[in-house]
N, C-alpha and C positions, 0 to 999 in steps of 0.2 A: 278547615274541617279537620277533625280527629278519625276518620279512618286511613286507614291500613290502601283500600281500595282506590285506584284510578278509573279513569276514563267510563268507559257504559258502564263498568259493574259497579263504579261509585252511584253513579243516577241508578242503575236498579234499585240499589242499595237505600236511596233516601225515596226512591217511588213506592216501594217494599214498606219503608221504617213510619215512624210515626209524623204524624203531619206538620205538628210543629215541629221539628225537625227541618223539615222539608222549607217549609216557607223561612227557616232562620239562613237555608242556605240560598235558596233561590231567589227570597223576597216576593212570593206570591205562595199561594196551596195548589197542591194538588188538582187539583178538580180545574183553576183556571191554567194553572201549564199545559194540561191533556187538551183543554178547548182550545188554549193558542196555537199547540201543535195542529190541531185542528183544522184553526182556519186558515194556516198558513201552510197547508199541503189545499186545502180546498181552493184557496184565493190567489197565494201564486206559485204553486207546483213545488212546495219546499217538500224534498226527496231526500231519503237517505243518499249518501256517498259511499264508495266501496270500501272505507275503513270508518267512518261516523253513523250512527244513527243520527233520527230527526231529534231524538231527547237529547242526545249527548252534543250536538249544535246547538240546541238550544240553550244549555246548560252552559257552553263555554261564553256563550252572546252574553246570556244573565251576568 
């Protein structure tokens, strides 16, 4: 990636920017990372941590 940005405020950053964008860094869009985060707090209790967000795990898993 070319920003400047680490950690959450990188994934703000590409949740924020444009989609293709997004899907170049994550390999999926927007709309399906938000429903995985989805059903993986629904299905098995995936929860932030006291220094990670659920995006920002997700994002390092990717």
């Amino acid at each position: 990636h070319t920003s400047a940005l680490t950690g959450q405020r990188w994934v703000d950053e590409l949740l924020d920017g444009h989609p293709s964008r997004f899907r170049r860094a994550m390999g999926m869009s927007k709309y399906v990372f938000l429903k995985l985060i989805h059903a993986l707090r629904v299905h098995v209790r995936f929860s932030p941590t006291k220094h990670l967000s659920r995006e920002e795990q997700l994002a390092i898993f990717l």
